[in-house]
C-alpha positions as CSV (number, residue, x, y, z in Angstrom):
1,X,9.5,3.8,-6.4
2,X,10.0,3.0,-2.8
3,X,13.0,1.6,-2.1
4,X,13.2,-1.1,1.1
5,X,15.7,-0.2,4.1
6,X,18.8,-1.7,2.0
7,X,17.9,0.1,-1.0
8,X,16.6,-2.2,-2.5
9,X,13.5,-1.8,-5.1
10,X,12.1,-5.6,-5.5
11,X,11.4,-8.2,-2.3
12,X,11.0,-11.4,-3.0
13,X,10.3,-14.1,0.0
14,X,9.0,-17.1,-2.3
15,X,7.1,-20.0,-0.2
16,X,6.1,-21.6,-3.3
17,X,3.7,-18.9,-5.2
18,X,5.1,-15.5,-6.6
19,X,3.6,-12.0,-6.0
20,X,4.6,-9.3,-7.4
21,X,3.7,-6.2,-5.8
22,X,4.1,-2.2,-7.1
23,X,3.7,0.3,-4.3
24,X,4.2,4.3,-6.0
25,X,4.3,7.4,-4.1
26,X,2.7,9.4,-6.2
27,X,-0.3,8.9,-8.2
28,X,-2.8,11.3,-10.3
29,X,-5.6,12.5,-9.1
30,X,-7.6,14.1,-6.0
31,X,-6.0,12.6,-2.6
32,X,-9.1,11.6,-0.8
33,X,-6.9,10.1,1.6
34,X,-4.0,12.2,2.9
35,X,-3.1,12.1,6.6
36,X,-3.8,16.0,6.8
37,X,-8.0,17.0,6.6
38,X,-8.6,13.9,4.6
39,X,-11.9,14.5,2.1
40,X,-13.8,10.9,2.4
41,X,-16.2,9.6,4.7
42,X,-15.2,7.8,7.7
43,X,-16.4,4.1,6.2
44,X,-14.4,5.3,3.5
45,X,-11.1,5.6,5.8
46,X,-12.8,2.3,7.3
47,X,-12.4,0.4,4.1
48,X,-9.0,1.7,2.7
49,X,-7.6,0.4,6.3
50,X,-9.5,-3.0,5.7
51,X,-7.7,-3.6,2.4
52,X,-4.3,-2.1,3.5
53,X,-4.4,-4.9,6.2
54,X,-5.4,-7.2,4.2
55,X,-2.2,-6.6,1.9
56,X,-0.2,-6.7,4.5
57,X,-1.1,-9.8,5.8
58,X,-0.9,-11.2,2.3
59,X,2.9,-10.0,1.9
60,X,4.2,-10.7,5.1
């Protein structure tokens, strides 16, 4: 689990609707995606930025 700066483990900054949101730093499989001679195509690195955005705008 990744803990927040205050060690904390769960955020919550309600305006009316709860999310709930896991984030893991490890997970099975091939990484496709690591920072170091990532295996995907470049639309692929493309999309996995479009939704991380999109997360982040939903969350902050």
């Amino acid at each position: 689990m990744i803990h927040t700066k205050d060690g904390k483990t769960f955020v919550n900054r309600n305006k009316g609707i709860d999310y709930c949101y896991a984030i893991f730093d490890i997970l099975p499989g091939k990484d496709k995606y690591s920072w170091i001679n990532p295996d995907c195509r470049k639309s692929d690195l493309k999309n996995a930025g479009s939704v991380l955005a999109k997360c982040h705008n939903r969350i902050v």
